[in-house]
C-alpha positions in Angstrom: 15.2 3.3 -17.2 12.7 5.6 -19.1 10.8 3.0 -19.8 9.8 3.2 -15.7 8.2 6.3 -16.6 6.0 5.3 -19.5 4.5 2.2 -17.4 3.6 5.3 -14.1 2.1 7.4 -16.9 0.3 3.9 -17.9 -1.2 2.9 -14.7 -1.5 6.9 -13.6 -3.9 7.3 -16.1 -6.0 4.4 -16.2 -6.3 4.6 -12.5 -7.1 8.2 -12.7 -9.7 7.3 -15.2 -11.2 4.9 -12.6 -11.1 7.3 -9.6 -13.2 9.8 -11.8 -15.3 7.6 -12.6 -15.6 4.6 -10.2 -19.0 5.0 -7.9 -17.5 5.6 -4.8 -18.8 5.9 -1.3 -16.2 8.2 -0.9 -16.9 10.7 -4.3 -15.0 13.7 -3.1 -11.6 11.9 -2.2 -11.3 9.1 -4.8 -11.9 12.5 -7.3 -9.4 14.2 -5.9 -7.0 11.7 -6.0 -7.6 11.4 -9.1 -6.8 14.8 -10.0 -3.7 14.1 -7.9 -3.1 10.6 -10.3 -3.5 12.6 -13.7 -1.4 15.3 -13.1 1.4 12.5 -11.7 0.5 10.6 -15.5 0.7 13.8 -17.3 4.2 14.6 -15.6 5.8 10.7 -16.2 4.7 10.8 -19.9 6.5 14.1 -20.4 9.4 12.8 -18.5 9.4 10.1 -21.0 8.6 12.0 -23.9 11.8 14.8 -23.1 14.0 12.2 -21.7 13.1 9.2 -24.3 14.5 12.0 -27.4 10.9 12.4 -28.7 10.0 16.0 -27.9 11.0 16.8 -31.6 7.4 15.2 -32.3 5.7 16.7 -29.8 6.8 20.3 -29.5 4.0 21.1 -28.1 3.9 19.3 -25.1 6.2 21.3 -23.3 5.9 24.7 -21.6 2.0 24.8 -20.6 2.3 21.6 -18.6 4.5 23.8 -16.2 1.3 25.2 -14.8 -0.6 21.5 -13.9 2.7 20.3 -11.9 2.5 23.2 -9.8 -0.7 22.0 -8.8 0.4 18.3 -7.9 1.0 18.9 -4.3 -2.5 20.8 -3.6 -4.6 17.2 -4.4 -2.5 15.7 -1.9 -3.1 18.1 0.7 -6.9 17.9 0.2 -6.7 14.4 -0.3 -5.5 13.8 3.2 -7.9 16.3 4.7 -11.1 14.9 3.4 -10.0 11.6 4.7 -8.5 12.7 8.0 -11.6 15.1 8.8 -14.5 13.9 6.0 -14.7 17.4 5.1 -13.0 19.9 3.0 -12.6 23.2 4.6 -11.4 26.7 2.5 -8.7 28.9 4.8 -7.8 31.7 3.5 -4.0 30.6 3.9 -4.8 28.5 1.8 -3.7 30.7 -0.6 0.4 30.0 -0.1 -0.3 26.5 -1.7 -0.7 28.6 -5.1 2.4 30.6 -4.9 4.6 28.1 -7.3 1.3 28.5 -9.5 1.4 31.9 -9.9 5.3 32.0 -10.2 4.6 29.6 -13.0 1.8 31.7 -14.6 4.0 34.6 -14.8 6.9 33.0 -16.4 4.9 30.8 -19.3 3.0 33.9 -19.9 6.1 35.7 -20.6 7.5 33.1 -22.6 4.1 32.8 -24.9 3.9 36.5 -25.2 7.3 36.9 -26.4 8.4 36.6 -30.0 8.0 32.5 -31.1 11.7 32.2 -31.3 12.0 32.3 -27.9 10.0 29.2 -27.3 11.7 27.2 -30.5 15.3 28.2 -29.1 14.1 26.7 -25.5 12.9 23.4 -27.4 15.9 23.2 -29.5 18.1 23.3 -26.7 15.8 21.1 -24.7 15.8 18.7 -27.2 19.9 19.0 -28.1 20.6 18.5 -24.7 18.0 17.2 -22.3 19.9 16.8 -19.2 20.2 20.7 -18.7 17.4 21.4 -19.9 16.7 22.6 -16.3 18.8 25.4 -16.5 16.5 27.1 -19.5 16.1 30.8 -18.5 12.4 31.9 -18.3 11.8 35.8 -16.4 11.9 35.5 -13.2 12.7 31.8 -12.6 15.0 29.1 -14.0 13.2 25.6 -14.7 15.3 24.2 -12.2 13.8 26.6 -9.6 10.9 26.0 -10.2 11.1 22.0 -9.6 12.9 22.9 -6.4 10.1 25.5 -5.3 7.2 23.1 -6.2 8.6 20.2 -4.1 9.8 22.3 -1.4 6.1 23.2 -1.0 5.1 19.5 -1.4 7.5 18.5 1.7 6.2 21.4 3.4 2.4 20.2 2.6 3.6 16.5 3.7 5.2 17.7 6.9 2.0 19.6 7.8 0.1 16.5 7.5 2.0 14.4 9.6 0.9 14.8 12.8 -2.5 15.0 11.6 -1.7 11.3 10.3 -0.6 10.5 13.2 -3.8 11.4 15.3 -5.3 9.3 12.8 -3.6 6.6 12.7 -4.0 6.1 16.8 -7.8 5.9 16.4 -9.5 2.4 16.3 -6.5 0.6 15.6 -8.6 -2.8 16.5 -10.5 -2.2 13.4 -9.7 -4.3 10.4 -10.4 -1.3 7.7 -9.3 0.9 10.1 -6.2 -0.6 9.3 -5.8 -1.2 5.7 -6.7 2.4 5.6 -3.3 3.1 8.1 -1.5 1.2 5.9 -2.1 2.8 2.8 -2.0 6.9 4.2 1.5 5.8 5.7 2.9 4.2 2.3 1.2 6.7 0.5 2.5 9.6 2.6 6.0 7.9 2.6 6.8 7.3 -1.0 5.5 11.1 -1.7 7.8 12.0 0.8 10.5 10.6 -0.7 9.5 11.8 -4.3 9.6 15.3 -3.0 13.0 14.9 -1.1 14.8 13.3 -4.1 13.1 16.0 -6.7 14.8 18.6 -4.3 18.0 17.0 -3.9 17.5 16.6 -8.0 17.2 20.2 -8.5 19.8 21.5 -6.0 22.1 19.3 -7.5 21.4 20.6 -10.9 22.0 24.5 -10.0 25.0 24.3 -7.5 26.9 21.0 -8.3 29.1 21.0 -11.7 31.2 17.9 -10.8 32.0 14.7 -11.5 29.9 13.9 -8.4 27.1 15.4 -9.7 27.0 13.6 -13.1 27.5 10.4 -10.8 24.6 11.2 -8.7 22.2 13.0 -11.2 22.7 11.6 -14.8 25.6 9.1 -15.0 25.8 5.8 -17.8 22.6 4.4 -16.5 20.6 7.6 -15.6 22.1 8.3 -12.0 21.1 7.3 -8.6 18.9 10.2 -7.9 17.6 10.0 -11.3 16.9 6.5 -10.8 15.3 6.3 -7.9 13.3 9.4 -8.5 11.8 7.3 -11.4 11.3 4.3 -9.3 9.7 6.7 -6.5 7.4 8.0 -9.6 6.6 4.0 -10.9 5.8 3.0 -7.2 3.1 5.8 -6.9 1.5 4.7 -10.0 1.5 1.4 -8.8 0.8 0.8 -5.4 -3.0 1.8 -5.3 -3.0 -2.3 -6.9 -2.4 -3.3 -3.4 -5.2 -1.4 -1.7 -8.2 -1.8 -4.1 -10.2 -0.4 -1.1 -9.3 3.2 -2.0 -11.5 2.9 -5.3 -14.4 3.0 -3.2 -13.6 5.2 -0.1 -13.2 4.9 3.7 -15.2 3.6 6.1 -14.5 5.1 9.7 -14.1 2.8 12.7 -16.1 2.5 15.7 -14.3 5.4 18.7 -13.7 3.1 21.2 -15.2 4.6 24.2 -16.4 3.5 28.0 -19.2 5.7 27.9 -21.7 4.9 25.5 -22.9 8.9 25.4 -19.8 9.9 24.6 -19.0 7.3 22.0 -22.7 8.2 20.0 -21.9 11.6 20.0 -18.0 11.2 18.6 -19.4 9.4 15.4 -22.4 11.7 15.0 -19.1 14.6 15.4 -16.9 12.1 12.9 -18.0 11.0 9.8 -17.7 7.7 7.8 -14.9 8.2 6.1 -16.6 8.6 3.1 -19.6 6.6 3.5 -21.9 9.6 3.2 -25.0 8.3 6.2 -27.4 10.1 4.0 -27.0 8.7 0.7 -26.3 4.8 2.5 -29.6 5.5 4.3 -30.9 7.0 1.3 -30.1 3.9 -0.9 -30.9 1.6 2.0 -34.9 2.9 1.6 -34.8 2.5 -1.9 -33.9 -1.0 -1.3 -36.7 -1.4 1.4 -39.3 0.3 -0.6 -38.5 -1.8 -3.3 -39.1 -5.3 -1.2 -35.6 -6.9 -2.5 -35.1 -8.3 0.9 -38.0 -11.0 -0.1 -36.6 -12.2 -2.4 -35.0 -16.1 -1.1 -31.9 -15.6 -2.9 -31.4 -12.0 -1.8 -27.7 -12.1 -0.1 -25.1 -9.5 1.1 -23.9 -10.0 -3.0 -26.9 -8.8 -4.3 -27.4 -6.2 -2.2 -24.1 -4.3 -3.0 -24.7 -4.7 -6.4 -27.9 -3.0 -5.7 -26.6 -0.2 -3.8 -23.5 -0.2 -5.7 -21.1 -0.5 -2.8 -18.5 -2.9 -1.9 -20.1 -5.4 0.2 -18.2 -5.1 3.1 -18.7 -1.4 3.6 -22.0 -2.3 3.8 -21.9 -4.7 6.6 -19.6 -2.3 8.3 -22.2 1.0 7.9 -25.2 -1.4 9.3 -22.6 -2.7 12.2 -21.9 1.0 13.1 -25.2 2.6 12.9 -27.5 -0.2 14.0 -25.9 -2.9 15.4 -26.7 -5.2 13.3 -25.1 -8.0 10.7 -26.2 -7.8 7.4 -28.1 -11.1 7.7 -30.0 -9.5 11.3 -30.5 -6.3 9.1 -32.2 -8.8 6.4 -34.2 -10.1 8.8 -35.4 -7.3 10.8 -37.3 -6.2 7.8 -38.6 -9.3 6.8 -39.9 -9.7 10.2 -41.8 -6.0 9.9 -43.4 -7.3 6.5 -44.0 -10.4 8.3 -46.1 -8.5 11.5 -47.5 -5.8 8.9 -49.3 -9.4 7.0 -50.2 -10.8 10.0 -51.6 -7.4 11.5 -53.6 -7.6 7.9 -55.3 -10.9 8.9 -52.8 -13.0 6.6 -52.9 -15.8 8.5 -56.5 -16.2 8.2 -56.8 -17.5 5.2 -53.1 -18.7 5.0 -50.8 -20.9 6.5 -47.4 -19.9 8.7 -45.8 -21.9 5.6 -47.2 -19.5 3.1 -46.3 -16.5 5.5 -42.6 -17.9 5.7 -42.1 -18.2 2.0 -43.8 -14.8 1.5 -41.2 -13.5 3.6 -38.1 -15.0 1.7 -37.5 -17.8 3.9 -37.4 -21.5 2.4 -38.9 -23.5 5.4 -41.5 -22.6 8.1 -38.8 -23.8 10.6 -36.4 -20.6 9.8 -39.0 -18.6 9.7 -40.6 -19.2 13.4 -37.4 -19.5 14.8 -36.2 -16.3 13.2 -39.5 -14.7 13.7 -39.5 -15.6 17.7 -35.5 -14.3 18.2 -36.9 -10.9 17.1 -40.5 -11.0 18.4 -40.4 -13.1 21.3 -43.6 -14.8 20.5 -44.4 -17.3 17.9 -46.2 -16.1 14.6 -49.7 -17.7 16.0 -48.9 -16.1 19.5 -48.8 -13.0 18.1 -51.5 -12.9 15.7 -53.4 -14.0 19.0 -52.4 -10.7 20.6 -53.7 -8.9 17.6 -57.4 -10.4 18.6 
């Protein structure tokens, strides 16, 4: 079974890895759940090391890490925020999140600033006997307590959330990413909250049940329910991000659905992207138009997210929600402009409408007019005639 836990601190890391490092259109979420994924690694691999009997070779490993799963809950909560709101926002309540992490300053400062037997006594008897290894005395908390505060605070984080998610979750329900984003806040939020409901039923059972029951439940021949599900809860969170690559690269928001078209401009000035930052899209997007890629014949909706370094259908959903337009219209609204800027220049003077059309990416003079007149009105020669 504790072989569950080495695959979650597998996949925790290497996913963390990528979420630190990925481009994203979404920097500030995919980094903090990152954060969120490495402290969830850092926790499985202990898990594994303690519960696996090799702490004797890793002695060290032990106390300190105390401090980091204290933390584990606050990435979630900011995770959910950024995306729910696109913005992360400092409240000075803010504060309670850190109570288990100053609990859990006090106590491994006591322990390190006591005599070093102290700490070799705790991993002896941690390594004699893992399975009460809970119940290791610090100053003012047991271990056990403190796995019961730190997901009691988690459920209470999760539980705050959920009407939040809910709100969420009602909005633009028509839209396709709109929905695979759903999908993966509701498993997400789910299998957390069953991680932090089985980690508290885990603890309690530890300090107030000394039966036959609890060995059943908690440890038993094949690691215990609780135990085992806990793992599986632990294995499933490392895991599941396989099923929505999407989340390497951030949220696009959908369209508010509105009657009034007032109304519906000024909700999605009010609400972000999702994580497609408008500034640095646009920013990107005048990069690409200074540099004249869009000329180029073969220059697709491919090439140009490997240009900007996006996933190519967040791209065709930021030029849908800001302008209107398809990639391929997008494409061809500029081309156009460099089309009218080289007539305006007197191109056509001394070159043909073929010439025109393959200086403006297209591959036939046929494309070109036809394209040229849906966003003109006017043929290329008519409109160099109005120029006269």
């Amino acid at each position: 079974m504790i072989v569950i836990l080495l695959i979650a601190a597998i996949f925790g890391f290497v996913l963390s890895t990528t979420l630190f490092f990925k481009r994203s259109t979404n920097t500030l979420a995919t980094r903090i759940l990152g954060s969120f994924y490495f402290l969830l690694s850092l926790y499985a691999l202990q898990a594994y090391i303690i519960d696996g009997g090799y702490l004797e070779h890793f002695t060290w490993f032990f106390l300190w890490p105390l401090l980091l799963y204290h933390l584990i809950f606050i990435p979630i909560y900011y995770y959910f925020q950024v995306v729910l709101t696109d913005k992360l926002n400092w409240k000075n309540t803010d504060l309670l999140l850190f109570i288990p992490f100053f609990l859990g300053v006090i106590d491994v400062s006591y322990v390190y600033l006591q005599p070093a037997d102290l700490y070799n006594d705790i991993i002896a008897h941690t390594i004699s006997s893992p399975t009460t290894r809970l119940e290791v005395e610090y100053w003012l908390l047991t271990l056990d307590q403190h796995l019961l505060i730190r997901h009691v605070w988690q459920l209470g984080v999760l539980i705050i959330l959920l009407p939040q998610i809910i709100r969420f979750i009602r909005k633009g329900n028509r839209d396709k990413l709109k929905s695979i984003l759903n999908n993966w806040l509701i498993i997400f939020w789910g299998i957390l909250m069953v991680m932090a409901i089985l980690a508290i039923l885990y603890a309690l059972e530890k300090m107030l049940v000394n039966t036959e029951f609890r060995s059943w439940l908690v440890i038993g021949e094949s690691g215990g329910i609780i135990t085992f599900t806990l793992y599986t809860a632990l294995f499933l969170i490392g895991v599941i991000p396989l099923y929505f690559p999407s989340i390497l690269h951030g949220y696009p928001q959908s369209a508010v659905s509105s009657s009034n078209p007032v109304k519906q401009e000024k909700q999605q000035d009010d609400e972000l992207k999702f994580g497609l930052d408008e500034k640095e899209v646009k920013l990107k997007l005048e990069t690409l138009k200074e540099r004249k890629l869009y000329l180029n014949q073969s220059f697709n909706l491919t090439e140009c997210a490997r240009e900007l370094q996006m996933p190519s259908h967040h791209i065709s959903y930021f030029l849908k929600q800001q302008y209107g337009l398809s990639f391929a219209s997008y494409k061809n609204s500029l081309r156009m402009e460099h089309a009218k800027q080289l007539i305006a220049g007197g191109y056509l003077e001394n070159n043909t409408i073929e010439a025109l059309a393959s200086e403006c990416g297209f591959t036939s003079r046929t494309s070109f007019s036809k394209t040229f007149k849906t966003f003109v009105e006017i043929s290329p020669s008519e409109y160099a005639g109005t120029l006269n």
